[in-house]
Structures are given as structure tokens and as C-alpha cells.
C-alpha positions in Angstrom: -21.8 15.8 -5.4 -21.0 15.8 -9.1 -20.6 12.4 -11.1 -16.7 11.9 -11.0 -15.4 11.2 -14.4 -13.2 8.1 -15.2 -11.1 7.1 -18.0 -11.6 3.3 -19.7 -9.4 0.7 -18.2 -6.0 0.6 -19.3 -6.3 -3.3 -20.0 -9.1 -3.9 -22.0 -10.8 -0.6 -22.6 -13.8 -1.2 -20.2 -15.7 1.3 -18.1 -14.9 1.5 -14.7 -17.0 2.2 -11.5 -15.8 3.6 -7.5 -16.7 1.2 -5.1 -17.3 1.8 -1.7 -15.6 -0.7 0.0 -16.8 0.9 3.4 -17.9 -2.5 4.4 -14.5 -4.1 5.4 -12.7 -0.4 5.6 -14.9 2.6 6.9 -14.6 5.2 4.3 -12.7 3.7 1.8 -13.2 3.4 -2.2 -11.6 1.4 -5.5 -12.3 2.1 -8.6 -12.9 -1.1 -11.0 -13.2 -1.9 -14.6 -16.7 -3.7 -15.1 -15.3 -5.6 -17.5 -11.6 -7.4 -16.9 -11.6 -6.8 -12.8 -8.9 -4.7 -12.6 -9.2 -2.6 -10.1 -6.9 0.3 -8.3 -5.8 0.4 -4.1 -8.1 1.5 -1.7 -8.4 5.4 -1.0 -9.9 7.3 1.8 -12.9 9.3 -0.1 -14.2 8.4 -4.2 -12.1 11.7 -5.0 -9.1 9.9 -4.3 -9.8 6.2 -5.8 -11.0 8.7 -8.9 -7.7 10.8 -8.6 -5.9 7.7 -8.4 -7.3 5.4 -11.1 -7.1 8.8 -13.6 -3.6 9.8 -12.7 -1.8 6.9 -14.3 0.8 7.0 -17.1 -0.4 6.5 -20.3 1.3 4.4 -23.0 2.8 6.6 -25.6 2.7 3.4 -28.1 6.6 2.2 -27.3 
């Protein structure tokens, strides 16, 4: 599988990392800043918690 690519956090600017959070719910993933904690929901495969974490709105500046 190829590395998945995610933006910064959206909060502080930090890389972020999938985690398999298989442990508590088989096949799930989050993806979480390193730095601040902020994370996204839980997704069924690290495509998803990628998709989900990428797909957000960006602030225009407003």
C-alpha cells in the first residue's frame, strides 16, 4: 500500500498520523494531529479516516 498523504492540522498546523484503533473497534482508523490531539471520527479502513480528515473545509481567511 502507498503512504496516504495528510494535510497539517487545521488547529495548530501539526502533522497528523492514522491510527488503528482496531483494538476497541475491529477495522477501524482516526487520524490525529501529533501535536494538539485533535483527532477526526472513526472510519472503517485508513483510506477513509485519510479521506475524512483531508476532505474538510478550509478557511478562506473570513
Amino acid at each position: 500500500m502507498s503512504e496516504l498523504k495528510l494535510k497539517k492540522c487545521p488547529f495548530c498546523g501539526g502533522p497528523a498520523e492514522i491510527v488503528d484503533n482496531s483494538r476497541y473497534d475491529p477495522g477501524t482508523y482516526f487520524v490525529g494531529c501529533l501535536y494538539c490531539g485533535a483527532r477526526s471520527d472513526y472510519e472503517h479502513g485508513e483510506e477513509n479516516a485519510a479521506e475524512l480528515w483531508n476532505g474538510r473545509v478550509e478557511s478562506n481567511g473570513d
